[in-house]
One Martini backbone bead per residue (centre of mass of N, CA, C, O) as a GRO file, in nm:
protein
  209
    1UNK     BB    1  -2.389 -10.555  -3.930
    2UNK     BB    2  -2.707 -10.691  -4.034
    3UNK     BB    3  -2.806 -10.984  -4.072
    4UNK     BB    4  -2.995 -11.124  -4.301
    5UNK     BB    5  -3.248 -11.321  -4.455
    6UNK     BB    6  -3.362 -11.338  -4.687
    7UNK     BB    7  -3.660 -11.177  -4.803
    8UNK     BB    8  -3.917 -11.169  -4.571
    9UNK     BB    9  -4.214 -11.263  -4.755
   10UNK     BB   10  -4.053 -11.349  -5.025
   11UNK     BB   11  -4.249 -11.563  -5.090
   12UNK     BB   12  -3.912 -13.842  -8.457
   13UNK     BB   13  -3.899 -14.008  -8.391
   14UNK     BB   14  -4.041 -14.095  -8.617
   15UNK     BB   15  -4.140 -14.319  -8.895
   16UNK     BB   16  -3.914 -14.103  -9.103
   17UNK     BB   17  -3.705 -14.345  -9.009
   18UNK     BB   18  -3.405 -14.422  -9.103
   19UNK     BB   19  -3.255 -14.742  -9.191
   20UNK     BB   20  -3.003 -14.937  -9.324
   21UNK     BB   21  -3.006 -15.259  -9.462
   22UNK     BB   22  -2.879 -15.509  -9.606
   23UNK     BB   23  -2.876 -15.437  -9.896
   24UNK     BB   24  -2.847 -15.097  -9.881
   25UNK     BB   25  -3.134 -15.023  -9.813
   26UNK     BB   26  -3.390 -14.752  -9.760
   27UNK     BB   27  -3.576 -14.808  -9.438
   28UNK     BB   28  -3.789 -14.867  -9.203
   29UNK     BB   29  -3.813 -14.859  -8.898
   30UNK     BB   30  -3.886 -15.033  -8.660
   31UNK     BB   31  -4.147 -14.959  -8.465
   32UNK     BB   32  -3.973 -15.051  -8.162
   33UNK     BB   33  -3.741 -14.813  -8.235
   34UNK     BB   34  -3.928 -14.581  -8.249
   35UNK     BB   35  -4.081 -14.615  -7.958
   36UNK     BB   36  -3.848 -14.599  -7.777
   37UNK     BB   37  -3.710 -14.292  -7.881
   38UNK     BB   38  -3.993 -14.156  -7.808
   39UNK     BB   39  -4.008 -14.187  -7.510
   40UNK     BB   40  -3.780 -14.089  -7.463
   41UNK     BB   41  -3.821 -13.810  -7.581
   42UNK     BB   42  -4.059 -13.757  -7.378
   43UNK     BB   43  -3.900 -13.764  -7.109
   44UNK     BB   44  -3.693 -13.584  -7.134
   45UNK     BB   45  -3.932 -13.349  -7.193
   46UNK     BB   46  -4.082 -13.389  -6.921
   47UNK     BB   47  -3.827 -13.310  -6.721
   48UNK     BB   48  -3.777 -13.039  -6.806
   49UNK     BB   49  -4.064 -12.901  -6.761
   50UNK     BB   50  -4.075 -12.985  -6.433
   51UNK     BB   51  -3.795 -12.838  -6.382
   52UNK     BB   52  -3.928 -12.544  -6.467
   53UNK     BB   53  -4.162 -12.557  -6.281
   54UNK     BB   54  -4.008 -12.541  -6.051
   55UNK     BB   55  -3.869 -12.295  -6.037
   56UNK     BB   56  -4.144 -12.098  -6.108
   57UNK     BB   57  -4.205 -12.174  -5.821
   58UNK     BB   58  -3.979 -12.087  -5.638
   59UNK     BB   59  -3.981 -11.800  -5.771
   60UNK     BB   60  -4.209 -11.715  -5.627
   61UNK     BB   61  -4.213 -11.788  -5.333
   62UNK     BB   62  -3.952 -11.578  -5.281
   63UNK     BB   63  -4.137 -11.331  -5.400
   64UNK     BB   64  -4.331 -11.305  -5.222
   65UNK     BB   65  -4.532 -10.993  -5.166
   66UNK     BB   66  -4.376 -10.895  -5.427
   67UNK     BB   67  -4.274 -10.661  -5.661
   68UNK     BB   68  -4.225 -10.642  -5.978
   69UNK     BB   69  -3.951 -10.441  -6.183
   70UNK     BB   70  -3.857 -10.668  -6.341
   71UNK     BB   71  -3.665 -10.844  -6.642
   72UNK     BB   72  -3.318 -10.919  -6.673
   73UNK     BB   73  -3.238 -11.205  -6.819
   74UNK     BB   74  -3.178 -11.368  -6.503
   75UNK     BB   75  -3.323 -11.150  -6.379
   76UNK     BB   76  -3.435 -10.978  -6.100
   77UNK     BB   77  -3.649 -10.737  -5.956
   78UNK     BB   78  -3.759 -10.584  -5.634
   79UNK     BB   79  -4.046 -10.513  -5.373
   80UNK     BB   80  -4.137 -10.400  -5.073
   81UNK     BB   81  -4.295 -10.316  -4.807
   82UNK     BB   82  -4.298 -10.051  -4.614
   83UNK     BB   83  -4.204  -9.737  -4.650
   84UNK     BB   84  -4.013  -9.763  -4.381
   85UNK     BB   85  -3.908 -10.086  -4.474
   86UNK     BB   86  -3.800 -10.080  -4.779
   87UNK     BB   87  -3.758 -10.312  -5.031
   88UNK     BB   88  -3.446 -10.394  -5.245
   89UNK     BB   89  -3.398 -10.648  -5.505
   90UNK     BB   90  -3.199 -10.927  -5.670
   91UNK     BB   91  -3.283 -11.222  -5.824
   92UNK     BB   92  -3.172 -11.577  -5.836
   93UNK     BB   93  -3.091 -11.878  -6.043
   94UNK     BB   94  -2.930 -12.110  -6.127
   95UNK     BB   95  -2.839 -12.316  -6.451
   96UNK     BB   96  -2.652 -12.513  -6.251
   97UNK     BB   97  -2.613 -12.849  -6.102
   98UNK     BB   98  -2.378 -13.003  -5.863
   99UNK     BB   99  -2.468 -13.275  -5.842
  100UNK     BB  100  -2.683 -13.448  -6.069
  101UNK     BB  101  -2.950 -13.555  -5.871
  102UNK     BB  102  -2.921 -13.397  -5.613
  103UNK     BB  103  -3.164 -13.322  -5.346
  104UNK     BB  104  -3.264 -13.046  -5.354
  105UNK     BB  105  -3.323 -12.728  -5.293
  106UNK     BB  106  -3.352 -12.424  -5.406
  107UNK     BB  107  -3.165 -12.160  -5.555
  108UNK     BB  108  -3.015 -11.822  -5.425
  109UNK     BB  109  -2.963 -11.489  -5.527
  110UNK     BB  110  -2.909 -11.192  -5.307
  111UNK     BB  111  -2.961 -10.879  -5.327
  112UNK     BB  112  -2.977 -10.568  -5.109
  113UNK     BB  113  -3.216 -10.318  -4.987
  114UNK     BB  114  -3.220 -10.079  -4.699
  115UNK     BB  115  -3.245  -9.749  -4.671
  116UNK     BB  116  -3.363  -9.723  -4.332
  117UNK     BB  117  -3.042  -9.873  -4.243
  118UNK     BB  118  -2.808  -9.844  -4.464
  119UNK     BB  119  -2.849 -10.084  -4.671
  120UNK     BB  120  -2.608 -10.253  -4.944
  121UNK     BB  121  -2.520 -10.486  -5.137
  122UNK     BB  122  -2.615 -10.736  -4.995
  123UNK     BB  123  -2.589 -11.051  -4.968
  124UNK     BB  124  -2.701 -11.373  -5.020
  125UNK     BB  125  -2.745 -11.745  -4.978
  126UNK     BB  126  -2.965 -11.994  -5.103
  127UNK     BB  127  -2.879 -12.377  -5.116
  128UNK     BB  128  -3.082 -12.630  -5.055
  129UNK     BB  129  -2.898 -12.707  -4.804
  130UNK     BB  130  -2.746 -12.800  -4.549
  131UNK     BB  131  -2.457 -12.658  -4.411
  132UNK     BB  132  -2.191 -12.697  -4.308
  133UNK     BB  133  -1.992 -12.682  -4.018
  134UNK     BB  134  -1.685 -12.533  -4.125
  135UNK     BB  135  -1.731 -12.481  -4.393
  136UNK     BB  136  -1.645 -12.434  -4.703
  137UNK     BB  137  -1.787 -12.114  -4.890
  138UNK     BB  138  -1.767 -12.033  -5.246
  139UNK     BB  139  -1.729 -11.717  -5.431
  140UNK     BB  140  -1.708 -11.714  -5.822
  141UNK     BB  141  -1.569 -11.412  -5.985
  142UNK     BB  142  -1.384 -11.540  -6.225
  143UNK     BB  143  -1.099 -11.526  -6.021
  144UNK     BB  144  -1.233 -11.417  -5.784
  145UNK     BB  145  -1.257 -11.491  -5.426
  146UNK     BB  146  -1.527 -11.560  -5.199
  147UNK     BB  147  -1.607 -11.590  -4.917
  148UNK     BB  148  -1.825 -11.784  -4.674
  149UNK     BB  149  -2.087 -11.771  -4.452
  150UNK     BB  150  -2.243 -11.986  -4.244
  151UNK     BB  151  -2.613 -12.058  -4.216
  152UNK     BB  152  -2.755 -12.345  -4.262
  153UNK     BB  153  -2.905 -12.214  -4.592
  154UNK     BB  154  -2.694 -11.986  -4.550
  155UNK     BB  155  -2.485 -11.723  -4.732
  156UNK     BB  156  -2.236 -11.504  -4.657
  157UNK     BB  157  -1.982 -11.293  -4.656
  158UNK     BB  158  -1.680 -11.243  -4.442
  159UNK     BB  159  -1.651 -10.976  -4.571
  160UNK     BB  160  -1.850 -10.679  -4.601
  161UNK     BB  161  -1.640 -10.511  -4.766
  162UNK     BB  162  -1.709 -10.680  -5.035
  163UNK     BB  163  -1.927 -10.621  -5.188
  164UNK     BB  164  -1.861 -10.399  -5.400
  165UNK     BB  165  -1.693 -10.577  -5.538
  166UNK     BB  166  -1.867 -10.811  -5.637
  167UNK     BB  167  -2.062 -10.640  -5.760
  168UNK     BB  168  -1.879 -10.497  -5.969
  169UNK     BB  169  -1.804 -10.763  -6.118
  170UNK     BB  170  -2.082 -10.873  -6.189
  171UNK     BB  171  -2.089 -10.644  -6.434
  172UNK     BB  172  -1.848 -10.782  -6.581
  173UNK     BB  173  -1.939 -11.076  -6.563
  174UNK     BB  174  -2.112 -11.370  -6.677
  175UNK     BB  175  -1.973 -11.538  -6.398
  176UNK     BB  176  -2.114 -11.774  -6.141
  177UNK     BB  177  -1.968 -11.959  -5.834
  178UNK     BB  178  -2.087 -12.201  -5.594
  179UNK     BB  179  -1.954 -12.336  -5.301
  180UNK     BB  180  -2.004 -12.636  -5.137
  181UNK     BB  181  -2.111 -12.807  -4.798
  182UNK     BB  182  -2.277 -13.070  -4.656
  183UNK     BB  183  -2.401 -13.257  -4.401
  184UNK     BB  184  -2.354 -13.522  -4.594
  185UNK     BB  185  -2.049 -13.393  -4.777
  186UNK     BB  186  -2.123 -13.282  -4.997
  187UNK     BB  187  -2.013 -13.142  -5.321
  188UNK     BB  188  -2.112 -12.845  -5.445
  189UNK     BB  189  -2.248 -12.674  -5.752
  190UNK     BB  190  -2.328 -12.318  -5.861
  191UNK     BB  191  -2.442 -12.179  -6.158
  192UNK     BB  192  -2.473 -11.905  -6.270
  193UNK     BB  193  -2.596 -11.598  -6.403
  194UNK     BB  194  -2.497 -11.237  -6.533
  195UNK     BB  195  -2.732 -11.181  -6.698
  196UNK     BB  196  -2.887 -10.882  -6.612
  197UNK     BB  197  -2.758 -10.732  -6.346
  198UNK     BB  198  -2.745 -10.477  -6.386
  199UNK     BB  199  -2.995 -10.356  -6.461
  200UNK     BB  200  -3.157 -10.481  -6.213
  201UNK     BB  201  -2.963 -10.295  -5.979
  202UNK     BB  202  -3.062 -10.044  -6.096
  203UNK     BB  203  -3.357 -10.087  -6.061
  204UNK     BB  204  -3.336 -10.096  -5.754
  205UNK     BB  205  -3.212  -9.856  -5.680
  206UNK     BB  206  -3.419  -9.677  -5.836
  207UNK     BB  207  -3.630  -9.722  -5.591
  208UNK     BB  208  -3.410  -9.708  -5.298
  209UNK     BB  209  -3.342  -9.384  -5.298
   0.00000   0.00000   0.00000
């Protein structure tokens, strides 16, 4: 089988805070404890829309040319190219990535489905940063866990004959996890939700068909 890389060109504490005053009677908080509590809820507040701009950046961009068929759950389905080489995917994007606050570009998983070359159920993942090479790169659903060959920013199972069983268990399984290291050492884990996960392939499959 020939293995491609993902889907190419779809591309207050407010001034009504109280606190008990030394004679046991409750009074407004002093001004700078307010001031300083709303700030930080404000950055925090701030960083989370931040983060969430980026991600809906990143999926768009991950998705540019391709139509969307819908979105189910954490899931969409999508599809794209010429009639004669139609393809149709469902992606996702983590739900969390540890370690928190390390530096690395968006990350997803595709199913992929090319039906004029007779490819359906591909895995593809791509990690937001260079992967070691010679480095084990694992994804588990459940219990099970599934080998994956790396390569640059890209993860594939090493086993392609596994990839119906991987479909299978994410159909029915809530939690999806990947586990790398990147090329300075780091060991990164990104956890998926594979809430609406059936919906979107099956959306997809009937598309493709």
């Amino acid at each position: 089988m020939i293995r491609l890389l993902p889907p190419a060109g779809f591309k207050a504490v407010g001034a009504s805070l109280l606190f008990v005053c030394a004679a046991g009677v409750a009074c407004a908080a002093p001004a700078t404890q307010v001031s300083a509590r709303s700030d930080k809820q404000s950055k925090a507040s701030a960083s989370r829309k931040a983060e969430e701009t980026k991600k809906q950046n990143a999926k768009s961009a991950a998705t540019a040319g391709a139509t969307s068929l819908g979105s189910f759950g954490d899931w969409g389905a999508y599809t794209g190219g010429p009639p004669s080489g139609k393809v149709c995917f469902v992606l996702s994007q983590p739900k969390e990535r540890l370690p928190k606050g390390l530096n690395r570009d968006p990350a997803y998983i595709f199913i992929s489905f090319r039906p004029a070359q007779g490819v359906k159920n591909e895995i593809a993942v791509t990690t937001g940063y260079g992967l070691k090479p010679g480095s084990e790169t694992v994804a588990t659903i459940g219990k099970t866990k599934f080998s994956m060959v790396a390569k640059d920013m890209n993860a594939f199972l090493r086993n392609a004959a596994e990839e119906t069983q991987f479909v299978e268990l994410a159909k029915r399984t809530p939690n999806l996890t990947i586990k790398g290291s990147s090329l300075r050492g780091n060991e990164t884990t990104d956890k998926y939700s594979l809430s609406g996960f059936a919906q979107s392939l099956d959306r997809a499959i009937k598309e493709c068909q």
